[in-house]
C-alpha positions as CSV (number, residue, x, y, z in Angstrom):
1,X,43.2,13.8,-10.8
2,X,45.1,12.3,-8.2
3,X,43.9,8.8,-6.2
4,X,42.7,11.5,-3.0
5,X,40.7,13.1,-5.2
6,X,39.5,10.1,-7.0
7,X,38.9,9.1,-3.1
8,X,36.9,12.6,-2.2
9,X,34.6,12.1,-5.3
10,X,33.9,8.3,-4.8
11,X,32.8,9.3,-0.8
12,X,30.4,12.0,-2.0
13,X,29.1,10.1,-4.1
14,X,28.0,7.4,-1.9
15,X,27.2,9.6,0.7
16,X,25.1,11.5,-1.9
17,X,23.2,8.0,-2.6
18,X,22.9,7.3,1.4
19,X,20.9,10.8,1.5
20,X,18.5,9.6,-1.4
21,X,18.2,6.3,-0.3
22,X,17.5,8.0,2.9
23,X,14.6,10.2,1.8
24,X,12.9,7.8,-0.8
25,X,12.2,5.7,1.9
26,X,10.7,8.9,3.9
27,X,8.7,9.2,0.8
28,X,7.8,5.9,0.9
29,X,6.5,6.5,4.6
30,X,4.5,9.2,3.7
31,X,3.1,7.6,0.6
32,X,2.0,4.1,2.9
33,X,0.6,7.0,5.1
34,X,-2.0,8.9,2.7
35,X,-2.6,5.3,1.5
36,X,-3.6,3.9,5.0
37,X,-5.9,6.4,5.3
38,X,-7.6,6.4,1.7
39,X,-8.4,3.0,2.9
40,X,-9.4,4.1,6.6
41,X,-11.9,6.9,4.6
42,X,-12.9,3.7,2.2
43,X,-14.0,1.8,4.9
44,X,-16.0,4.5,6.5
45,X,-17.7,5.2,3.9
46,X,-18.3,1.3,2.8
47,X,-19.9,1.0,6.5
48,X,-22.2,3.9,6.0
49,X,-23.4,2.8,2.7
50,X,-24.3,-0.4,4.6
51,X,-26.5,1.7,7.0
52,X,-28.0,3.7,4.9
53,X,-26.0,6.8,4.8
54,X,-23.9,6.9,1.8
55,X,-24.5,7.8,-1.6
56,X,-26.2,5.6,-4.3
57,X,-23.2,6.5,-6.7
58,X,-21.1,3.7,-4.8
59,X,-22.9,0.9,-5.3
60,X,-21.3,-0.8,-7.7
61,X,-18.3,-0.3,-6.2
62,X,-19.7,-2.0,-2.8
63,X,-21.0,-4.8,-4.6
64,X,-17.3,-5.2,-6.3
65,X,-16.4,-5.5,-2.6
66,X,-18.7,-7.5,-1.7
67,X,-18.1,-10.2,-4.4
68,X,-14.3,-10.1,-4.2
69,X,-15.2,-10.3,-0.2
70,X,-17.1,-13.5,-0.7
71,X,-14.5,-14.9,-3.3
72,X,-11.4,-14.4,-1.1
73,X,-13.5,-16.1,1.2
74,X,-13.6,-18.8,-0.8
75,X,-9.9,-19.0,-2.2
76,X,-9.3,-19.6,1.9
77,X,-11.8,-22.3,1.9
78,X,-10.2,-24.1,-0.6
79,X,-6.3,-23.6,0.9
80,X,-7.8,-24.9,3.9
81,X,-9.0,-27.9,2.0
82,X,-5.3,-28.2,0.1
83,X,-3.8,-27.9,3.6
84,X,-5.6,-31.0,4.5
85,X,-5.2,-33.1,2.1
């Protein structure tokens, strides 16, 4: 194998790696996609369960919410207080 060919393979290679580089990060689009709206359907759902609409099934899954809600809450309360000092 002479140094062109050694040349050729080396450039499809990397051009090889470009294109898969290229679509895991379309993947990667897609996948923050279905994600964003799991969350957008979560949130819908949370909301109705507030109002009345939802099914009992979810409740301790709101109140998981709720608590880690009221924590983070808290967590912020306390960098605030860090930040001041």
């Amino acid at each position: 194998m002479g140094f062109k060919d050694i040349m050729k393979t080396v450039k499809n290679e990397a051009g090889d790696a470009v294109e898969v580089t290229k679509l895991k990060a379309k993947i990667s689009k897609e996948k923050t996609t279905v994600k964003d709206n799991y969350e957008k359907i979560g949130e819908i759902i949370y909301n109705r369960y507030h109002q009345g609409g939802a099914d009992a099934e979810l409740a301790p899954m709101i109140e998981e919410i709720n608590a880690a809600r009221t924590r983070i809450d808290e967590y912020n309360q306390e960098i605030s207080k860090v930040k001041m000092d």
